[in-house]
N, CA, C and O atoms as a GROMACS GRO file, in nm:
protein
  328
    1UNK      N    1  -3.033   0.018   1.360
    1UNK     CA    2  -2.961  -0.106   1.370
    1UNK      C    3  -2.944  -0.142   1.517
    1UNK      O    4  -2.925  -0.055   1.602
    2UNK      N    5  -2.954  -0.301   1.551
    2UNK     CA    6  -2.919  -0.317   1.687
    2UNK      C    7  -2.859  -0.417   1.716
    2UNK      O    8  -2.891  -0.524   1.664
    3UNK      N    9  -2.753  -0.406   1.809
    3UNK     CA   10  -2.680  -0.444   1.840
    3UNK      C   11  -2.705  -0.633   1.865
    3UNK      O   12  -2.751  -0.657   1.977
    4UNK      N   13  -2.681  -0.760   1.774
    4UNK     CA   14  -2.680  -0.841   1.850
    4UNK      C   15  -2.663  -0.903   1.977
    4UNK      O   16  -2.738  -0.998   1.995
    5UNK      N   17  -2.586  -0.875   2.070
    5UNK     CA   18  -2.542  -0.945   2.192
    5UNK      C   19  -2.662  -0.860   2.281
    5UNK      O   20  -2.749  -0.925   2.338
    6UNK      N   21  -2.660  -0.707   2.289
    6UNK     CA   22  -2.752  -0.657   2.449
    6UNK      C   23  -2.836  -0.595   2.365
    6UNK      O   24  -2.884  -0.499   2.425
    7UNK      N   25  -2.887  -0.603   2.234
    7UNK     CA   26  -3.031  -0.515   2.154
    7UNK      C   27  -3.000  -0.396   2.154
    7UNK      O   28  -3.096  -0.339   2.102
    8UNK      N   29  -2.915  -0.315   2.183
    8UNK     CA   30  -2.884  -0.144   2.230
    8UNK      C   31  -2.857  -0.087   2.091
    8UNK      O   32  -2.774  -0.130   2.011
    9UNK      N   33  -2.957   0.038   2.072
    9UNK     CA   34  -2.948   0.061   1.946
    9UNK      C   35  -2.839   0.199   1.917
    9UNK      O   36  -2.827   0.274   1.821
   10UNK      N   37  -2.763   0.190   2.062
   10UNK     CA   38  -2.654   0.310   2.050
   10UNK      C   39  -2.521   0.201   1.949
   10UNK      O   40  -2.465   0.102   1.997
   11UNK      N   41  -2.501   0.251   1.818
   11UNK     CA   42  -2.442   0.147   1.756
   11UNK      C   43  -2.385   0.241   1.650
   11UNK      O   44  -2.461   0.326   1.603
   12UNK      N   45  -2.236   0.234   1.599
   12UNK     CA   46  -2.155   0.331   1.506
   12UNK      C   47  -2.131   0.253   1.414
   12UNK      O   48  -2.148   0.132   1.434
   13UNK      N   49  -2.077   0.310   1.259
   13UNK     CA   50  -2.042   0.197   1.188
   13UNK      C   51  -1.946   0.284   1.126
   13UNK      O   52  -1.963   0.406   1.114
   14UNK      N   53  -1.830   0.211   1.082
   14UNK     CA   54  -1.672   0.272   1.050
   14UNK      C   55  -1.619   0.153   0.945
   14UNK      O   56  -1.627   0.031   0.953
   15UNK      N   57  -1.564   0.239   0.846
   15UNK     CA   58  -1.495   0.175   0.773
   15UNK      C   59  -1.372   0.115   0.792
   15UNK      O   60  -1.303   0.206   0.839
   16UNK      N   61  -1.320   0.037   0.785
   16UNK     CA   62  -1.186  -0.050   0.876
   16UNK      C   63  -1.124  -0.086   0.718
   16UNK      O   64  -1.184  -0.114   0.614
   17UNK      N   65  -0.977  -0.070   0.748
   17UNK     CA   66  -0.896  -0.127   0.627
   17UNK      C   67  -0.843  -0.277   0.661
   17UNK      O   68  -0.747  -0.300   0.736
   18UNK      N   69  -0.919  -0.377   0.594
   18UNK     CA   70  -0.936  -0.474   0.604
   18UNK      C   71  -0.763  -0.564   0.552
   18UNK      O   72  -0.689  -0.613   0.637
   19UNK      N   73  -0.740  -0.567   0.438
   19UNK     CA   74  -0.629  -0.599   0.376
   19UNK      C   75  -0.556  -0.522   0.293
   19UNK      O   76  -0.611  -0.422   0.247
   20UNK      N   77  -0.414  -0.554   0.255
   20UNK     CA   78  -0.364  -0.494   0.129
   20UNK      C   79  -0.291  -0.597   0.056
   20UNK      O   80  -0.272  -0.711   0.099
   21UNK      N   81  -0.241  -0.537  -0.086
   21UNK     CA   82  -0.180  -0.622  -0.160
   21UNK      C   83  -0.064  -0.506  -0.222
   21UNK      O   84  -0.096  -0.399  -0.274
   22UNK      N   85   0.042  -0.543  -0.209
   22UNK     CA   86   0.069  -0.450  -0.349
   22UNK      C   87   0.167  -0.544  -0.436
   22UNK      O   88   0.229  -0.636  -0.384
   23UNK      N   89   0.175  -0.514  -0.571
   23UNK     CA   90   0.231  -0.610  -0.690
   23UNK      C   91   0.336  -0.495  -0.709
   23UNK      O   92   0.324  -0.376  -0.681
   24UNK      N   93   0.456  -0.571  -0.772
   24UNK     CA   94   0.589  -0.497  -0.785
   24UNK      C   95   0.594  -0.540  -0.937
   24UNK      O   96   0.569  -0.650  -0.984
   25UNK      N   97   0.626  -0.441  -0.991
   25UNK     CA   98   0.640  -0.464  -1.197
   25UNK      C   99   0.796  -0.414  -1.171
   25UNK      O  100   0.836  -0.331  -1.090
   26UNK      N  101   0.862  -0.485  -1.258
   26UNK     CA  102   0.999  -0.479  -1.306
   26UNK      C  103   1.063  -0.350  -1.396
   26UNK      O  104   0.987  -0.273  -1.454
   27UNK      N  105   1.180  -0.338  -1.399
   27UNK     CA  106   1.186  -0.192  -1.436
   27UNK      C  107   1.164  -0.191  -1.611
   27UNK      O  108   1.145  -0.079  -1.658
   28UNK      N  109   1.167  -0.338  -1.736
   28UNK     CA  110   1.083  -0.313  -1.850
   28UNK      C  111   1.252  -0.249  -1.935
   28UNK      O  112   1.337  -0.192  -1.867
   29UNK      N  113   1.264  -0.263  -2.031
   29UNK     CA  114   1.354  -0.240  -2.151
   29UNK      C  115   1.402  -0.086  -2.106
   29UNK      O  116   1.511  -0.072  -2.051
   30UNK      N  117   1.323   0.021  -2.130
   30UNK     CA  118   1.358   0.161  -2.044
   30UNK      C  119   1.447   0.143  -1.946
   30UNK      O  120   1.553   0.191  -1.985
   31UNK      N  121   1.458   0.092  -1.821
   31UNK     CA  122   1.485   0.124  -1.727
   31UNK      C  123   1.603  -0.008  -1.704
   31UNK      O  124   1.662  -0.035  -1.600
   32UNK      N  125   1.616  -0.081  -1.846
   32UNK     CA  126   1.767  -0.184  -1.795
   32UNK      C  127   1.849  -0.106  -1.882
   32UNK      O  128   1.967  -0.141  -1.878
   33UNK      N  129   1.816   0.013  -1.978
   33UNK     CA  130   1.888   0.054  -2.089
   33UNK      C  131   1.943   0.178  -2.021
   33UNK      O  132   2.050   0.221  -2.064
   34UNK      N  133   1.867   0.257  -1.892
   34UNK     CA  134   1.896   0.355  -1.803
   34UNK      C  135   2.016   0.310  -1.698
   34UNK      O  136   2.104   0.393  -1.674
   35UNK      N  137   2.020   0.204  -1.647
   35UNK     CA  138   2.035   0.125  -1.583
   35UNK      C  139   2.209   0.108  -1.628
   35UNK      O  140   2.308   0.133  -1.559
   36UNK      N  141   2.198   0.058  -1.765
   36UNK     CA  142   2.317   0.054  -1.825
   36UNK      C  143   2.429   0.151  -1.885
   36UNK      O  144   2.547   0.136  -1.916
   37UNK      N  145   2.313   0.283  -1.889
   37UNK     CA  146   2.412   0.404  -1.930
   37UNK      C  147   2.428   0.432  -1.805
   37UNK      O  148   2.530   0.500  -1.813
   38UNK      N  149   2.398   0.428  -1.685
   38UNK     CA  150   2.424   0.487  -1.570
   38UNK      C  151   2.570   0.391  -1.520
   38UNK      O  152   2.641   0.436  -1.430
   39UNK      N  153   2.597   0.288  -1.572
   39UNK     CA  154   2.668   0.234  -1.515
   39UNK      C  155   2.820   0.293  -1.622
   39UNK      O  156   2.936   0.318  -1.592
   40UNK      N  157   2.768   0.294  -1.711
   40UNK     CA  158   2.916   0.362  -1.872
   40UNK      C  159   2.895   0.458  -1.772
   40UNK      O  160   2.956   0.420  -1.672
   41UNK      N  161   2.844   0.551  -1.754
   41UNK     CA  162   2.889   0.739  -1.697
   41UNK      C  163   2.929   0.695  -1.592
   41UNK      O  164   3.049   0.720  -1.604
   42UNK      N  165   2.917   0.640  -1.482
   42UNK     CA  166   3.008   0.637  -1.351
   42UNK      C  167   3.108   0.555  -1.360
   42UNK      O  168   3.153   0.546  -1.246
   43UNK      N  169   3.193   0.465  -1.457
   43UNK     CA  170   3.299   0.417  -1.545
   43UNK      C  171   3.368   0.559  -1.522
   43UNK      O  172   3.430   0.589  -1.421
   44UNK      N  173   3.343   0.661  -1.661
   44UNK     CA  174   3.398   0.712  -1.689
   44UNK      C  175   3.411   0.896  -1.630
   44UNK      O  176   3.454   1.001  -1.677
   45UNK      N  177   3.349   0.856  -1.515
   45UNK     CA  178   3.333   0.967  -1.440
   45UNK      C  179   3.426   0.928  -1.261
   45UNK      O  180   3.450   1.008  -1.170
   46UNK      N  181   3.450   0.808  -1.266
   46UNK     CA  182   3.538   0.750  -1.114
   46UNK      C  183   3.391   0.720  -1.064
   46UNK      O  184   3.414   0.687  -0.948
   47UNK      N  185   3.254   0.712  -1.080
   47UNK     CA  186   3.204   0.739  -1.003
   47UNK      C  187   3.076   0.834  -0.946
   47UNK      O  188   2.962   0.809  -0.907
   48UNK      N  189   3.160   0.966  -0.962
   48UNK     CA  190   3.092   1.094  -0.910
   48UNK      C  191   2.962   1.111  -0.979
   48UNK      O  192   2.891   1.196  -0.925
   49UNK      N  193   2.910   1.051  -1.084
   49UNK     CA  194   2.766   1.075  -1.142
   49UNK      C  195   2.681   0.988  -1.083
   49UNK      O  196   2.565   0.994  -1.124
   50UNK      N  197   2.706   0.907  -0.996
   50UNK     CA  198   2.641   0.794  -0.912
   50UNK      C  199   2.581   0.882  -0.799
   50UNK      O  200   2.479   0.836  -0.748
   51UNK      N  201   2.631   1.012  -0.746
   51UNK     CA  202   2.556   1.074  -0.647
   51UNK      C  203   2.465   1.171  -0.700
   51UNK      O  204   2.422   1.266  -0.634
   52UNK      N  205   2.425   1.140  -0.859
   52UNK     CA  206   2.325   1.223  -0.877
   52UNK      C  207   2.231   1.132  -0.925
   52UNK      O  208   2.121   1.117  -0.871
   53UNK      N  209   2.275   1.059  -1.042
   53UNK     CA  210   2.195   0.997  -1.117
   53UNK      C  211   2.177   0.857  -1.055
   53UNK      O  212   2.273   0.779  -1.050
   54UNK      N  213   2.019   0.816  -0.993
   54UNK     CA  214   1.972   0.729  -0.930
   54UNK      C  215   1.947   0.590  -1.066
   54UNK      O  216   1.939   0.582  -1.189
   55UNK      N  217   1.942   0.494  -0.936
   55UNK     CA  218   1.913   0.312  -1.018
   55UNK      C  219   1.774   0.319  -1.006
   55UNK      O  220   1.706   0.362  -0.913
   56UNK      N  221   1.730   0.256  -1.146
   56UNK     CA  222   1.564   0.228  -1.161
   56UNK      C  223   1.530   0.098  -1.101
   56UNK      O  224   1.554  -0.013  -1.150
   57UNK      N  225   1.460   0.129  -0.968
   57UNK     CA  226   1.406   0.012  -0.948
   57UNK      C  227   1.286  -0.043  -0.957
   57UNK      O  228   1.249  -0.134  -0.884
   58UNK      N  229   1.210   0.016  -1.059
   58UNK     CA  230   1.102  -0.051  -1.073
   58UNK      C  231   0.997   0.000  -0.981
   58UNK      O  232   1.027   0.076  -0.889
   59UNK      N  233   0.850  -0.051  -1.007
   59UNK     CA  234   0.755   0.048  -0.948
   59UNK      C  235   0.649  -0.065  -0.853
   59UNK      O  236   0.639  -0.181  -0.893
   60UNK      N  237   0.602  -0.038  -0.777
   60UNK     CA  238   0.526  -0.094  -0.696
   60UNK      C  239   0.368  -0.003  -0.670
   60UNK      O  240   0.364   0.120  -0.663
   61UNK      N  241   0.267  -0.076  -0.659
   61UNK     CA  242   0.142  -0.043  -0.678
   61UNK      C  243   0.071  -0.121  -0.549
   61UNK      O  244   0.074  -0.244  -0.554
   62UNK      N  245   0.016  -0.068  -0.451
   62UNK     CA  246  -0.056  -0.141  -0.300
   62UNK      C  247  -0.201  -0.107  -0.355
   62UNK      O  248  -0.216  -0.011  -0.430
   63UNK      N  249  -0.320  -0.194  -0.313
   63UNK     CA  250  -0.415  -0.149  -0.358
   63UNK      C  251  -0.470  -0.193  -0.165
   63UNK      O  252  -0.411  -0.264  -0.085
   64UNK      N  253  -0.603  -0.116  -0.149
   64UNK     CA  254  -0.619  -0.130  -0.030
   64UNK      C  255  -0.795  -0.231   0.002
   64UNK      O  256  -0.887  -0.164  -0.045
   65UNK      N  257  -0.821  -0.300   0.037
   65UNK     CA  258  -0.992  -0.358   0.046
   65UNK      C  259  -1.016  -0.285   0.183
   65UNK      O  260  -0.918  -0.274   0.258
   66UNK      N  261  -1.127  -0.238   0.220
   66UNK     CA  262  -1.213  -0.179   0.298
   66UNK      C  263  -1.330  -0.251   0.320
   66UNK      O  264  -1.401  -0.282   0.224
   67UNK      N  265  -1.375  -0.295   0.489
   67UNK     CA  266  -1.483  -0.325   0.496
   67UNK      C  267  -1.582  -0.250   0.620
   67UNK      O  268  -1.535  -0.175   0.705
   68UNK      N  269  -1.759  -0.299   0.608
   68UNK     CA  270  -1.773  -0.206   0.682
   68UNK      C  271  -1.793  -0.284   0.839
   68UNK      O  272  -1.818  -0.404   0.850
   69UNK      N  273  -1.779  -0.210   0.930
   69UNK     CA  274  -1.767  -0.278   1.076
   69UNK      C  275  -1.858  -0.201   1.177
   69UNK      O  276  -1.825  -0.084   1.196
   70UNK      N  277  -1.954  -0.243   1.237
   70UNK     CA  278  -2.039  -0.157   1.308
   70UNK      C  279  -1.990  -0.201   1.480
   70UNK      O  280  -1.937  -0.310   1.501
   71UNK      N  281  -2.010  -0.125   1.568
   71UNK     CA  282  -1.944  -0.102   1.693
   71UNK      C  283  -2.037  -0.059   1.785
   71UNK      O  284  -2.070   0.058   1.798
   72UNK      N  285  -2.101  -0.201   1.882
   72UNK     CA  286  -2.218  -0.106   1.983
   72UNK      C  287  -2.158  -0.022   2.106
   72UNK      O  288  -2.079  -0.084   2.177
   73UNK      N  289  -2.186   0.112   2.140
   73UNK     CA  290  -2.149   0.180   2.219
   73UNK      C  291  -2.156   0.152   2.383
   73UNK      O  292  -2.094   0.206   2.475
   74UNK      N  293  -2.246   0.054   2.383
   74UNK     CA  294  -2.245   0.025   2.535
   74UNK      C  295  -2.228  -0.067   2.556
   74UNK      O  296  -2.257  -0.085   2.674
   75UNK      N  297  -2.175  -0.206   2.485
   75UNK     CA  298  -2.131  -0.319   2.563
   75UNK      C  299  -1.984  -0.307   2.463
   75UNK      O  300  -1.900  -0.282   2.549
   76UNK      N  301  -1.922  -0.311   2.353
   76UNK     CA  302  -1.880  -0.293   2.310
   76UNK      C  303  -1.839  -0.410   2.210
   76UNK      O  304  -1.720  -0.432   2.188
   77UNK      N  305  -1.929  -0.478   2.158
   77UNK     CA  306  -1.948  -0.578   2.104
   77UNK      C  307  -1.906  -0.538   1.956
   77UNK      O  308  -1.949  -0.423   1.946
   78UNK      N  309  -1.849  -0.570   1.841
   78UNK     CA  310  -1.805  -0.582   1.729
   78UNK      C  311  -1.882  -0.629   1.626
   78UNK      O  312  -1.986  -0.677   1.670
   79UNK      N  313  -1.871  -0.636   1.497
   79UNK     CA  314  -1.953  -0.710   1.401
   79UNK      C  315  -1.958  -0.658   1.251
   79UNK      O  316  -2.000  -0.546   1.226
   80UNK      N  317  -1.910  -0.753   1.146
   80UNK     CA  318  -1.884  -0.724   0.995
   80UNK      C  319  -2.037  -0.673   0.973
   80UNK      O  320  -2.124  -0.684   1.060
   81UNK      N  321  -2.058  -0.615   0.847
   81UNK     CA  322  -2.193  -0.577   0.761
   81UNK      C  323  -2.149  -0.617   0.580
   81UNK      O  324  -2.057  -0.571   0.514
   82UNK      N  325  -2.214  -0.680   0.556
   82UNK     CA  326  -2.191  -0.743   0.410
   82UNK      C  327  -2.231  -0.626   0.300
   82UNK      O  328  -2.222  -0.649   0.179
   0.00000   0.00000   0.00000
């Protein structure tokens, strides 16, 4: 491969993390019904079951796109690859 700008075929190519996304899903019938006994036990506890038993917040998922990027070594010129 060679380098567009100076022809130099000293040239690397690296995967680069291009974008992300991540989508957040709601905590769903389970986790408002958890949600709600957690709130009766620390009622009837003052409290004190609140430093064990955690709030469902629901789950989140990032997904990542990758593209590839080649890099000439002696001028240092940049450039996508499809």
């Amino acid at each position: 491969m060679k380098c567009p700008k100076c022809g130099s075929e000293n040239v690397t190519i690296e995967l680069v993390q291009a974008q992300s996304k991540t989508k957040k899903h709601g905590n769903g019938l389970g986790g408002h019904v958890n949600n709600a006994a957690r709130g009766l036990t620390a009622m009837c506890t003052l409290g004190m079951s609140n430093l064990v038993w955690k709030k469902s917040k629901g789950n989140e998922k990032t997904t990542f796109t990758n593209e590839k990027v080649c890099l000439c070594q002696n001028c240092g010129n940049s450039w996508g690859i499809k």
